[in-house]
N, CA, C and O atoms as a MOPAC input file, in Angstrom:
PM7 MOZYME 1SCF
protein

 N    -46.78300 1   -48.36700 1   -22.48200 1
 C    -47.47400 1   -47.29900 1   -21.79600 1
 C    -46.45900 1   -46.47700 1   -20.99100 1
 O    -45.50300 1   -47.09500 1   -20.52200 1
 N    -46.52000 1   -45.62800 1   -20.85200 1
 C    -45.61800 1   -44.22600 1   -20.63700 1
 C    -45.69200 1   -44.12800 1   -18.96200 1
 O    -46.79600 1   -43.84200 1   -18.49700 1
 N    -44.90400 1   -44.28400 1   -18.30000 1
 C    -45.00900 1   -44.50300 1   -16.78300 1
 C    -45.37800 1   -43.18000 1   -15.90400 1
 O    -44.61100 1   -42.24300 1   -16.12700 1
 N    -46.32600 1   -42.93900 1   -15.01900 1
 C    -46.30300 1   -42.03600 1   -14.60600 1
 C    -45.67000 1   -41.12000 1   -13.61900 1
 O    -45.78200 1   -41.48800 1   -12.45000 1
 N    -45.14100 1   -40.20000 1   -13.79400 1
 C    -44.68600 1   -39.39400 1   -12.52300 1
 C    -44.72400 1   -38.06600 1   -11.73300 1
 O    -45.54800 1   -37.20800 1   -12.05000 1
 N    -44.03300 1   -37.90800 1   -10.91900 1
 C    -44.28500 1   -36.60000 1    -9.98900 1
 C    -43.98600 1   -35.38900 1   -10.82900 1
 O    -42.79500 1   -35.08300 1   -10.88200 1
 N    -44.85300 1   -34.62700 1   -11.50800 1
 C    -44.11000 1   -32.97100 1   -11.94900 1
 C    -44.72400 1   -31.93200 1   -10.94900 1
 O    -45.62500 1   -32.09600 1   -10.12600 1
 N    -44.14900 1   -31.06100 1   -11.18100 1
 C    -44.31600 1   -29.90800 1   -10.45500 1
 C    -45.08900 1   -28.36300 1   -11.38100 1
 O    -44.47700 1   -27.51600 1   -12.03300 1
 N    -46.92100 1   -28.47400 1   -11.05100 1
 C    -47.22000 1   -27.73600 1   -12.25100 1
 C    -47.51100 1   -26.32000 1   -11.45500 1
 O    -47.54500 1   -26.16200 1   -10.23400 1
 N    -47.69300 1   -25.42000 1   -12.40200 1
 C    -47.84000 1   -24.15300 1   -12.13200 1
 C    -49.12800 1   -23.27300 1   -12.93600 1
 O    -49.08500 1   -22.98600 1   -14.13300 1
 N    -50.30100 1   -22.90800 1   -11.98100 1
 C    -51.30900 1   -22.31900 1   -12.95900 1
 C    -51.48500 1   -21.03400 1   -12.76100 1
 O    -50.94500 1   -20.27100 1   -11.96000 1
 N    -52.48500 1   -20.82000 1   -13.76000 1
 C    -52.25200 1   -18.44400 1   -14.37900 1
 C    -54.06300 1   -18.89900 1   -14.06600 1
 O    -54.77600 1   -19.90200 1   -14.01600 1
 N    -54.14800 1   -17.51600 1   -13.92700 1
 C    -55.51300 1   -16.98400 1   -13.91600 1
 C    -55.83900 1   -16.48400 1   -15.88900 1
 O    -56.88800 1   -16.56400 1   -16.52800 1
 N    -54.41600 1   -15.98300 1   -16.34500 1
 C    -54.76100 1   -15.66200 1   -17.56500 1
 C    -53.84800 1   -16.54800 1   -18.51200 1
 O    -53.10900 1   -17.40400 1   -18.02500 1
 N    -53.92000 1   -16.31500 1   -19.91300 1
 C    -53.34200 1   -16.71600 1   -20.73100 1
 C    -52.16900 1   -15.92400 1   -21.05700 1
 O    -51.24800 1   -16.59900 1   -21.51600 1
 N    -51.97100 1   -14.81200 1   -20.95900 1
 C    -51.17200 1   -13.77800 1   -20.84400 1
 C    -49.97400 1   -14.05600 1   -19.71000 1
 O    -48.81200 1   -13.80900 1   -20.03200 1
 N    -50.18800 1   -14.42300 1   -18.76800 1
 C    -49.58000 1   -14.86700 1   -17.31200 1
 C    -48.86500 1   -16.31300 1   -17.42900 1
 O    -47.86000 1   -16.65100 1   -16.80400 1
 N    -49.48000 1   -16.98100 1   -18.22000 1
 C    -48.88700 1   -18.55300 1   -18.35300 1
 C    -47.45800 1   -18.19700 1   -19.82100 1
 O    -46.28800 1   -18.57900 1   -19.87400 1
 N    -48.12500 1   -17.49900 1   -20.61000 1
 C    -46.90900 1   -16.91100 1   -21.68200 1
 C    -45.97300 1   -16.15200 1   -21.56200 1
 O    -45.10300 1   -16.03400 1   -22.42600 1
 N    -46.00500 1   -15.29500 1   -20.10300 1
 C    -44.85600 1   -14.54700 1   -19.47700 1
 C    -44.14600 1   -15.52200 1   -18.90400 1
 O    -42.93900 1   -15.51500 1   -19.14900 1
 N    -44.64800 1   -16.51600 1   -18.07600 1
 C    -43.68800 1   -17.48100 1   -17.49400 1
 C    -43.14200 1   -18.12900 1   -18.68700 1
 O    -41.97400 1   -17.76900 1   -18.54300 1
 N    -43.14100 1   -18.68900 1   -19.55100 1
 C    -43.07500 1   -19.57400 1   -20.50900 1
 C    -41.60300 1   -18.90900 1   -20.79600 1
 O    -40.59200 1   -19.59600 1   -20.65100 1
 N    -41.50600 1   -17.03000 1   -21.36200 1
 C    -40.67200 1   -16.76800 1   -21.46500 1
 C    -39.55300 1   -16.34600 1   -20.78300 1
 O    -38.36700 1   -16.52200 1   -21.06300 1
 N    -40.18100 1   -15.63500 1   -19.63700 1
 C    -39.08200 1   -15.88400 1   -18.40500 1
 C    -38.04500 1   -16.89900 1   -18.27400 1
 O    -36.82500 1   -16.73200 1   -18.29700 1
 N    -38.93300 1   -18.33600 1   -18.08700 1
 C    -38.52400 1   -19.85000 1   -18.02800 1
 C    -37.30100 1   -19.88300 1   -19.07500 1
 O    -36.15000 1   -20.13400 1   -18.71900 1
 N    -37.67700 1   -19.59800 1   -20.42700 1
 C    -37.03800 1   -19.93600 1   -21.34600 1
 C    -35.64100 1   -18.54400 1   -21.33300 1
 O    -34.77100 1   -19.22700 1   -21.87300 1
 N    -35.24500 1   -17.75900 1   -21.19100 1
 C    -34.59900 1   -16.71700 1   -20.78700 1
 C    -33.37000 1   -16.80200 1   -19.66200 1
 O    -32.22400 1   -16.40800 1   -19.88100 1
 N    -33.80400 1   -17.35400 1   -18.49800 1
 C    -33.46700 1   -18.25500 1   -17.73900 1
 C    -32.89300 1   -19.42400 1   -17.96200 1
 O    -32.16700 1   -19.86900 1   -17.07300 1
 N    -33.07100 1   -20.14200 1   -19.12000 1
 C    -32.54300 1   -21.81500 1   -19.41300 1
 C    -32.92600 1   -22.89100 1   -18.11400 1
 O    -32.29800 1   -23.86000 1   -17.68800 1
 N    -34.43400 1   -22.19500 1   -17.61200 1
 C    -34.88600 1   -23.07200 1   -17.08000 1
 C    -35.91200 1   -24.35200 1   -17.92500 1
 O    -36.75900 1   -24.19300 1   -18.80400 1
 N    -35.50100 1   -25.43500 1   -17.35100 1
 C    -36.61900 1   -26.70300 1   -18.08700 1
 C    -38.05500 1   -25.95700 1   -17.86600 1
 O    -38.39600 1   -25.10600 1   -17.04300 1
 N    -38.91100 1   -26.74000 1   -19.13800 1
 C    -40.17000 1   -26.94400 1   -18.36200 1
 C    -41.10900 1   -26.61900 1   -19.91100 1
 O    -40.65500 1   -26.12000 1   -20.94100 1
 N    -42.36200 1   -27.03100 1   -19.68000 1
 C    -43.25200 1   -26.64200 1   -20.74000 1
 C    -44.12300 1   -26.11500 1   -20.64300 1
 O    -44.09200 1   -25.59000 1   -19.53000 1
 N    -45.38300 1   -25.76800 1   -21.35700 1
 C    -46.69600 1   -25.34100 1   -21.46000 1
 C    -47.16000 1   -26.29500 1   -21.42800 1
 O    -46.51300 1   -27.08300 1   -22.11800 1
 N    -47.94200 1   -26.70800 1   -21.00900 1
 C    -49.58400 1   -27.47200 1   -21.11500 1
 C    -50.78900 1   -27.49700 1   -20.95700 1
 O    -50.98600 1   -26.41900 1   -20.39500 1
 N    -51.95200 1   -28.08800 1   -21.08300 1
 C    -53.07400 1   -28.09300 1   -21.04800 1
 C    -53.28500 1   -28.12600 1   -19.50300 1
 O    -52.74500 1   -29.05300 1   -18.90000 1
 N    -53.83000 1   -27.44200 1   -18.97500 1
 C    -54.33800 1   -28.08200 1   -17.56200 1
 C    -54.56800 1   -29.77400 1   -17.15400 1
 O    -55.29200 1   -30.58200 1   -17.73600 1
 N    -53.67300 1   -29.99700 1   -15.92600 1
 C    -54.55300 1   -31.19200 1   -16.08900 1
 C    -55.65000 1   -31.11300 1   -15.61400 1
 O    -56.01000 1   -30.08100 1   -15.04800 1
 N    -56.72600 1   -32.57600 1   -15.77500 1
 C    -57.81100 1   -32.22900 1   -15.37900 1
 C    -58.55500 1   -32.61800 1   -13.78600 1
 O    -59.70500 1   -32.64900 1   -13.34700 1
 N    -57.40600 1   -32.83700 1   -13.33700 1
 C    -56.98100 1   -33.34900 1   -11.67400 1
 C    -57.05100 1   -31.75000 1   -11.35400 1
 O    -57.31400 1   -31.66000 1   -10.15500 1
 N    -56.92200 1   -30.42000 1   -11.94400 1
 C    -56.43600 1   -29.57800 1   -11.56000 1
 C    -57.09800 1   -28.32400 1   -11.87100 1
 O    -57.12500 1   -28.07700 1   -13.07700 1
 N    -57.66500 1   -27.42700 1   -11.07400 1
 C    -58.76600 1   -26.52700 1   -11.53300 1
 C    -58.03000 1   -25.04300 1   -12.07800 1
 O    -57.56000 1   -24.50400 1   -11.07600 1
 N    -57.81300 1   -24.34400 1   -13.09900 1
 C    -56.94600 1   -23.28700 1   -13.17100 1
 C    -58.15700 1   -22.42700 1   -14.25300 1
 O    -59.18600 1   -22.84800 1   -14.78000 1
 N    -57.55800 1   -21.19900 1   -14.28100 1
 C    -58.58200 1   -20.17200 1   -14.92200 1
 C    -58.54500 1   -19.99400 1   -16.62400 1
 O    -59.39700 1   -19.74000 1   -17.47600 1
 N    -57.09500 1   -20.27000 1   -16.63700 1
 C    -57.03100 1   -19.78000 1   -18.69400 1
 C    -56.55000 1   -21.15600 1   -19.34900 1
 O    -56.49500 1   -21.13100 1   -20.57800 1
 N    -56.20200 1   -22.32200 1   -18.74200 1
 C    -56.53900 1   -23.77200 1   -19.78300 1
 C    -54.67800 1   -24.40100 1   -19.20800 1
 O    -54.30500 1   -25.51500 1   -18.84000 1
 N    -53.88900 1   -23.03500 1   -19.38100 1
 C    -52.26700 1   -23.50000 1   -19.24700 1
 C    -52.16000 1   -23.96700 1   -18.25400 1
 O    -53.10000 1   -24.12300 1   -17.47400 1
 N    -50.94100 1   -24.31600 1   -18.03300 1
 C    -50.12100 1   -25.16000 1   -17.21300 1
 C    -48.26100 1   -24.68800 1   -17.75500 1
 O    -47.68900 1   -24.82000 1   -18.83700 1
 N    -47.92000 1   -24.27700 1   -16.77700 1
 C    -46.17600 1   -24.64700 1   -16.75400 1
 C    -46.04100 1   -25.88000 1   -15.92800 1
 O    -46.37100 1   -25.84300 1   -14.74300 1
 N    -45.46800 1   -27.22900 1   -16.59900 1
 C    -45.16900 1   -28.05200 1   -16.05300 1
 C    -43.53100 1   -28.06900 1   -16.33300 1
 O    -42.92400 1   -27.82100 1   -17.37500 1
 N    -43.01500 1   -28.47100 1   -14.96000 1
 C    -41.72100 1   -28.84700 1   -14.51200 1
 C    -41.14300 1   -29.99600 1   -13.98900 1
 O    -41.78800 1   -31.02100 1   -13.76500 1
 N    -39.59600 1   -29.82800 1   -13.72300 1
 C    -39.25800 1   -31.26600 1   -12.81300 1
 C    -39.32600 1   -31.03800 1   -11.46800 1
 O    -39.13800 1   -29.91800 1   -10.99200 1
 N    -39.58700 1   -32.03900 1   -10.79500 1
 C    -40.24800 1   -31.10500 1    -9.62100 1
 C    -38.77300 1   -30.56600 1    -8.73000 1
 O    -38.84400 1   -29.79800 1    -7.77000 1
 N    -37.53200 1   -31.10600 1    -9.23700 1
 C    -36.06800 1   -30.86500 1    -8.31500 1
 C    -36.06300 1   -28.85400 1    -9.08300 1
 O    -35.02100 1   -28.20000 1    -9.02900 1
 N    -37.06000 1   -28.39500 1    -9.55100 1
 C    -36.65100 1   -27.10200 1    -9.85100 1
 C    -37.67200 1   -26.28000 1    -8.99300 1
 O    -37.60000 1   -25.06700 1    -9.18900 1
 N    -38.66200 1   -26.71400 1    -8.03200 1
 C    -39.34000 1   -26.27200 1    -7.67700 1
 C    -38.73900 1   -25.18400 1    -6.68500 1
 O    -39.65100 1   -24.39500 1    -6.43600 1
 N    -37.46700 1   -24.78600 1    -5.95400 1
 C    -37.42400 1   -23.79600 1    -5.08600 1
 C    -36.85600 1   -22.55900 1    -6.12400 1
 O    -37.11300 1   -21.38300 1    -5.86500 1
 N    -36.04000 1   -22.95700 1    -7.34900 1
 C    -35.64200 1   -22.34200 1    -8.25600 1
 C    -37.28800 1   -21.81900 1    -9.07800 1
 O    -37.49000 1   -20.61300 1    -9.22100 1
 N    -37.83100 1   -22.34400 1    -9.32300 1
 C    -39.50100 1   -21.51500 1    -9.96400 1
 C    -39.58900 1   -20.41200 1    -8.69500 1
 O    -39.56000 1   -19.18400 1    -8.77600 1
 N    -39.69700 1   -21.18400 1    -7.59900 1
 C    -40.20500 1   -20.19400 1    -6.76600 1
 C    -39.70800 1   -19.17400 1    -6.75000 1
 O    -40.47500 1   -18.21100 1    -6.72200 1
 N    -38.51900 1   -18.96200 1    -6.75600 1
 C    -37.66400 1   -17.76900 1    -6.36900 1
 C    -38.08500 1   -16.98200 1    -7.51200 1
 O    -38.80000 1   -15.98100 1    -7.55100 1
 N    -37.43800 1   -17.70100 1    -8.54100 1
 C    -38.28000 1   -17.12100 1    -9.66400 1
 C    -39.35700 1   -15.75200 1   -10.43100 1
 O    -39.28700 1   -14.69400 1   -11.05600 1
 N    -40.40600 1   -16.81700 1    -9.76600 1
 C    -42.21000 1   -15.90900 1    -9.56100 1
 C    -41.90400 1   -14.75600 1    -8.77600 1
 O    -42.15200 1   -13.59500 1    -9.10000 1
 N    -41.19800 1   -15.24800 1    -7.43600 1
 C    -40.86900 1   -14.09100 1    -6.72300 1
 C    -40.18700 1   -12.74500 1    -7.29000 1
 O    -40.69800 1   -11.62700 1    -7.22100 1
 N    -39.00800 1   -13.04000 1    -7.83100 1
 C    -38.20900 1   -12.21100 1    -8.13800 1
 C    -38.37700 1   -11.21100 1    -8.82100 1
 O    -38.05800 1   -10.06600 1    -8.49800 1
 N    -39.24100 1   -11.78700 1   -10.50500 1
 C    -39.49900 1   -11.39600 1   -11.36100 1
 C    -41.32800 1   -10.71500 1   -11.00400 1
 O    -41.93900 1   -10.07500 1   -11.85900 1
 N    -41.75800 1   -10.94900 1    -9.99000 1
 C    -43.48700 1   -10.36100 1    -9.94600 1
 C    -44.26800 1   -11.29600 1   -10.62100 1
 O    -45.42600 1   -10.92900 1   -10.82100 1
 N    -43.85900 1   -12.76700 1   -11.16300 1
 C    -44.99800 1   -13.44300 1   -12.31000 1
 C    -46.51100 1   -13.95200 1   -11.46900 1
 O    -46.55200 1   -14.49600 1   -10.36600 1
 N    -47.54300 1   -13.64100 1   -12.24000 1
 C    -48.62200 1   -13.38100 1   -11.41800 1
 C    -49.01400 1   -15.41600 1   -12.11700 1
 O    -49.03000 1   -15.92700 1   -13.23700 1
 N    -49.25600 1   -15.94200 1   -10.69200 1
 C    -49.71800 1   -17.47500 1   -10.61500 1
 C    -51.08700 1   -17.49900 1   -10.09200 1
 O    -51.68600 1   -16.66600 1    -9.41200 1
 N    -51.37600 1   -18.39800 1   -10.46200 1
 C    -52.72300 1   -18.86200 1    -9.68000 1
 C    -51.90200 1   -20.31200 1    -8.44900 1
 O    -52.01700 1   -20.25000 1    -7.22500 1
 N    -51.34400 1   -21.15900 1    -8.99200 1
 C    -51.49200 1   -21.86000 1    -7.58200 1
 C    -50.14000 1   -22.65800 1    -7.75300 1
 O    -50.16000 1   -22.73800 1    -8.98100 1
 N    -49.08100 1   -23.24700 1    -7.41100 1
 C    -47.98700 1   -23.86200 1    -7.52400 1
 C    -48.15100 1   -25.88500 1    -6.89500 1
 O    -48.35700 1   -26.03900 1    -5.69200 1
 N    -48.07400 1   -26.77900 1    -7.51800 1
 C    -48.43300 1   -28.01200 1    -7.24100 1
 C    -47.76500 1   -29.13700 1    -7.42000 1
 O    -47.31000 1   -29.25500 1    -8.55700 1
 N    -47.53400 1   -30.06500 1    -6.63900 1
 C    -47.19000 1   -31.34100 1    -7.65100 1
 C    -48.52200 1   -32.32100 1    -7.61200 1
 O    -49.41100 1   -32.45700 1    -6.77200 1
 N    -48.24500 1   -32.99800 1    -9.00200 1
 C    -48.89100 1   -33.70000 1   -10.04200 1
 C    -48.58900 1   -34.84400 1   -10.53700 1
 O    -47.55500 1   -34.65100 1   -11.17600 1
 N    -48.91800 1   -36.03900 1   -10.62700 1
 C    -48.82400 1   -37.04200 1   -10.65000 1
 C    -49.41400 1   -37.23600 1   -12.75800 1
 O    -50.48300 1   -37.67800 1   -13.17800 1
 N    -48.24600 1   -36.72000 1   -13.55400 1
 C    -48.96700 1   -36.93400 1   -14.87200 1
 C    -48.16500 1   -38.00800 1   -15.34800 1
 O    -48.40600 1   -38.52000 1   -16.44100 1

């Protein structure tokens, strides 16, 4: 069984918003993936950017920098 741990997730109001980060992220050569929402976690269009959470001031700056429109920034126990 797959041990659980701390990530650091990130949710969109749209689906559009979770696929701009995705590419940003990836542009950047920052880690991190798409996922399903978890279900610990209430978000509007299903995604999830999940991360490690040691990148969390680097996302932030990030969102900032670039304008990426979030719904809520978290850590997560998946």
């Amino acid at each position: 069984m797959r041990q659980k741990e701390l990530h650091l997730i990130v949710t969109f109001d749209t689906t559009a918003d979770a696929i701009a980060m995705e590419q940003v992220c990836e542009s950047c050569g920052i880690q991190g993936r798409l996922i399903p929402v978890p279900t610990v976690v209430s978000a509007g269009c299903g995604l999830a950017w999940c991360a490690d959470v040691a990148q969390e001031e680097q996302l932030k700056a990030l969102i900032a920098e670039r304008a990426l429109h979030t719904h809520e920034l978290l850590l997560c126990v998946l």
